[in-house]
C-alpha positions as CSV (number, residue, x, y, z in Angstrom):
1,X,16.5,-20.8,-3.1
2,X,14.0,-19.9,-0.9
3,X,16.2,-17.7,1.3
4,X,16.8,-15.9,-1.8
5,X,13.8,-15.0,-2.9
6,X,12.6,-13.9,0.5
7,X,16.1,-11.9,0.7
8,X,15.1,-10.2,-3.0
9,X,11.6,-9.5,-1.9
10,X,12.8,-7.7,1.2
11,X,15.1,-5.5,-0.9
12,X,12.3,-4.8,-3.5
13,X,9.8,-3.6,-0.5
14,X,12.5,-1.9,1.2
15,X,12.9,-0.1,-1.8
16,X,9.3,0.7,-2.6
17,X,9.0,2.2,1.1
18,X,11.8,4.5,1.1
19,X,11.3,5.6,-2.6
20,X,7.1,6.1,-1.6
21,X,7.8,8.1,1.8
22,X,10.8,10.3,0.5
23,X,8.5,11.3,-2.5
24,X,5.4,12.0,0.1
25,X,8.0,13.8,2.3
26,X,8.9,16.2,-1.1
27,X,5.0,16.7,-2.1
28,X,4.0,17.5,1.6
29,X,7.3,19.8,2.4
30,X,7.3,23.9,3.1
31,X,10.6,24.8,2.3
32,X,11.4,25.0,-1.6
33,X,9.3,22.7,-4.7
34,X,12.9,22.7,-6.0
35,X,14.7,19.7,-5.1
36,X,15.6,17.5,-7.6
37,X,15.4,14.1,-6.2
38,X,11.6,14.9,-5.7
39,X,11.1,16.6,-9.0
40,X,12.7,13.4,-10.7
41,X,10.7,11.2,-8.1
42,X,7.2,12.8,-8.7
43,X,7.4,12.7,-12.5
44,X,8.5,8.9,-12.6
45,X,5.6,8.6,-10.7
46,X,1.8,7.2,-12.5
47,X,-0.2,9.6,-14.1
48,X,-2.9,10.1,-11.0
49,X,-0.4,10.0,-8.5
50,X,1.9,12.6,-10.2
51,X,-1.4,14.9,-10.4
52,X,-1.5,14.5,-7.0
53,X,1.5,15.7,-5.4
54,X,1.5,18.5,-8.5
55,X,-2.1,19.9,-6.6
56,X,-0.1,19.6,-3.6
57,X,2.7,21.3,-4.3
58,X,0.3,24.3,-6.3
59,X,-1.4,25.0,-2.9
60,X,1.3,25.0,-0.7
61,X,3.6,27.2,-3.4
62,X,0.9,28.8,-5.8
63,X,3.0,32.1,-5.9
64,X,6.4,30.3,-7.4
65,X,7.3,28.8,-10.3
66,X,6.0,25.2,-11.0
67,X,8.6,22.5,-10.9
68,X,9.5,20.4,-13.8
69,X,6.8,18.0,-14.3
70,X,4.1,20.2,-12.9
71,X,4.4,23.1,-15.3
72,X,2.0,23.7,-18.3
73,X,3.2,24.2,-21.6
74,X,4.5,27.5,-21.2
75,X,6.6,26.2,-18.1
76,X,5.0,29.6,-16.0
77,X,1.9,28.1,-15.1
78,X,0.7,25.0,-13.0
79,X,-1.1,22.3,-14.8
């Protein structure tokens, strides 16, 4: 039983680090605000942490459109 729940907590970590760095590796990128595993990633993400990578994302690519999740209401604007 023990094995087991050291196994299941490996996983669950495992999990949290890959899903935590490829978001940080979308938020931080140069190349398009556009992919959709980060767009999906960043707005499952909290509140705080979403309006984080959104202000990230607005200065390195304040000319283009915002990505889903960082858009205003009229889906033109950054939040």
């Amino acid at each position: 039983m023990r094995k087991l729940f050291r196994l299941l907590l490996t996983i669950a970590l495992a999990v949290v680090v890959f899903t935590g760095f490829r978001w940080y590796r979308y938020v931080s990128n140069t190349d398009s605000p556009y992919d959709e595993i980060g767009i999906t990633l960043n707005n499952a993400m909290p509140g705080p942490i979403n309006s984080w990578g959104c202000a990230k994302l607005k200065t390195t690519f304040a000319g283009s459109l915002p990505p889903l999740g960082c858009a205003a209401a009229d889906a033109t604007q950054w939040k």
